[in-house]
C-alpha positions, 0 to 999 in steps of 0.5 A: 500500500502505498502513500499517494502524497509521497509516491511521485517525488519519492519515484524522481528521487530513487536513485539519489535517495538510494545512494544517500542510504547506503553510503551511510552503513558503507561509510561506517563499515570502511571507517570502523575497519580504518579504526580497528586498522589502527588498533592492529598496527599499535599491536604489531599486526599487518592489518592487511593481512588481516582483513585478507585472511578475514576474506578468504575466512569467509568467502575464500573456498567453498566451505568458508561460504558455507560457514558464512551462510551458516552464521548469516542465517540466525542474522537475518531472522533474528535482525528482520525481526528487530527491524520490523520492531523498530517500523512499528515504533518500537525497540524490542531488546528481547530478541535474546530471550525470543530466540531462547524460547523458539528453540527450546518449544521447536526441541520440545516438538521435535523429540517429544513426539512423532509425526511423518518427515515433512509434517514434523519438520513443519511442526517444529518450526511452527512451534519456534515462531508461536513461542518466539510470538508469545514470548514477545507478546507478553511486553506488547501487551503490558506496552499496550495496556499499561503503557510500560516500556517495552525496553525494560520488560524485554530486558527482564523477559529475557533474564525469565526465559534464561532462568526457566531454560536453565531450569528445564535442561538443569538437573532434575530438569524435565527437558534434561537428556538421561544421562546427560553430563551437561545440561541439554535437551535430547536431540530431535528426531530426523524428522524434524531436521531441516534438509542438508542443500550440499551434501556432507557439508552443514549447510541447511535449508534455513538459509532459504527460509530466511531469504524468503523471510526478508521477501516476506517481511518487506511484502508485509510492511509495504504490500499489506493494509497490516504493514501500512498500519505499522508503519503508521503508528511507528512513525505517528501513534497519535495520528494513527488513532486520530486516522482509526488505527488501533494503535494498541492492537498493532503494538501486541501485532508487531511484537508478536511479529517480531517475536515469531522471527527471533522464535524462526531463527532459534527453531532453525539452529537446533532443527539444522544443526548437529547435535540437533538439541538446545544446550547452555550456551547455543545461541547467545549473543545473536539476539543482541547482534541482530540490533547492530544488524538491524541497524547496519541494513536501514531497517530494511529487510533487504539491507538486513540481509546483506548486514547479515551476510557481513556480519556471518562473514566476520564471524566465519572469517575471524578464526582464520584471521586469528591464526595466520596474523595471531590477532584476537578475534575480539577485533571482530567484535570492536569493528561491529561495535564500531559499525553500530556506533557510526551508524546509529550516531550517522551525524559523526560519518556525516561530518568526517565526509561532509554528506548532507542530510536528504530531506526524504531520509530517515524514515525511522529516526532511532533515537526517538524509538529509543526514547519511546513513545506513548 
């Protein structure tokens, strides 16, 4: 659905507005590497070097491009659902705890009982994105009904659904493996395992399912009566109820929505992954970087997805880096943070390259989100 008041100028403007958007995260990208580049020529390393062997990491032979998709895919669910949050106005921090808790309902469906190879498989997954949904459902709601801070109660949602797994997979716990000497869950039947796409290797089919999840999403916000109203309340709640849009009904939906993504994500690492179960520690940390590529991509699916692909291919490329140049792979971690840093504070990139400010950018302005709205 689109808007008829913006459409004609937003048409003669596309492709100036198109490269105002992505020189921003372009920008970012190369001057965090600029930064980081100073890091590891004050410790002695060729930074050169370094990013070469961080390329071939993760793009230089057939099975580093498997591993990049590998760690690109939770990227991608996990950064479309922050990024279909942010359209509707609203930060959800709870991607962690979401993705938690698809995982464990899609475990839970997948080795408690047994159904037909296809059905099974689509069962499990179903389950991720209903707990995923319901679990980002419960701030919806108390944001919509209270007017509570979705910031703090997904935060706190994610510390309940950590301390409730921990529980579950403990000892004594009811979704501990017999005789498990670590906590985790038994693993999923075959059947509910998702399809390898090249043999003997780990490549699954939930890169395909994330891919035309960003099809999906972007179809939703921008095709759909569903999408123009959370688009609306994202950008206006006060004259989206003023207009007849149920503003409290779309926050729980978009929530919720968001939520089923984190939940998809986390039902396909343990539905595509060896050993195909939930253990402490899988998983953490994609919730939380799905925010800086949420962020990275414009809060747009399609920029989501190549900001996921960057950040699997750090992630991929990273030990490699580490071993020929010895430099630590938490330089990957201070490029990403200082990605994030540049991009949502665009006005530092702006300044060092002297870009104006387009009057047709900035659809969502993610210090006002941060602040919250009523």
């Amino acid at each position: 659905m689109t808007e008829p008041s913006e459409a004609a100028p937003r048409s003669r403007n596309l492709p100036g507005l198109i490269l105002s958007r992505i020189s921003i995260p372009l920008l970012a990208i190369f001057t965090a590497l600029l930064l980081s580049s100073l890091v590891m020529i004050v410790s002695g390393t060729n930074p050169i070097e370094a990013y070469l062997a961080l390329a071939e990491g993760a793009f230089g032979t057939q099975v580093a491009i498997v591993e990049t998709l590998i760690k690109a895919t939770p990227f991608i669910l996990a950064g479309l659902g922050i990024a279909l949050a942010f359209r509707g106005g609203l930060f959800n921090i709870g991607m962690e705890g979401q993705l938690f808790v698809g995982s464990v309902a899609a475990v839970l469906i997948g080795y408690s009982i047994e159904l037909p190879p296809v059905i099974h498989l689509i069962v499990a997954l179903l389950a991720g994105m209903v707990g995923g949904a319901l679990w980002a459902a419960i701030p919806g709601y108390l944001k919509a009904r209270t007017g509570a801070h979705e910031v703090i109660t997904t935060i706190m949602t994610n510390f309940i659904a950590l301390r409730v797994i921990n529980w579950a997979i403990g000892v004594n716990g009811p979704m501990r493996a017999p005789r498990s000497v670590v906590p985790e869950t038994r693993a999923v039947y075959e059947t509910a395992r998702l399809p390898l796409l090249i043999s003997d290797s780990r490549l699954h089919a939930g890169i395909i399912l994330a891919l035309l999840a960003a099809v999906v999403v972007y179809w939703l916000l921008w095709r759909t009566v569903i999408g123009f109203e959370i688009r609306t309340v994202g950008a206006n709640p006060s004259a989206a109820r003023y207009a007849g849009i149920n503003v409290e009904l779309n926050i729980v939906r978009t929530m919720a929505f968001s939520g089923a993504l984190g939940g998809l994500a986390g039902a396909i690492q343990v539905l595509g992954l060896a050993p195909y179960n939930f253990t402490t520690g899988f998983n953490v940390g994609y919730g939380f970087d799905s925010i800086a590529v949420a962020v990275l991509g414009s809060i747009h699916p399609f920029g989501v997805t190549l900001a996921a692909i960057l950040f699997g291919a750090m992630d991929a490329g990273a030990r490699l880096m580490q071993l020929r140049t010895k430099v630590p792979v938490d330089i990957i971690t201070i490029v990403q943070g200082l990605i994030l840093t540049f991009v949502a504070a665009n006005q530092i990139i702006r300044s060092i390259y002297r870009i104006r400010e387009r009057a047709e950018e900035g659809p969502v302005k993610l210090s006002e989100l941060w602040g919250g709205r009523g």
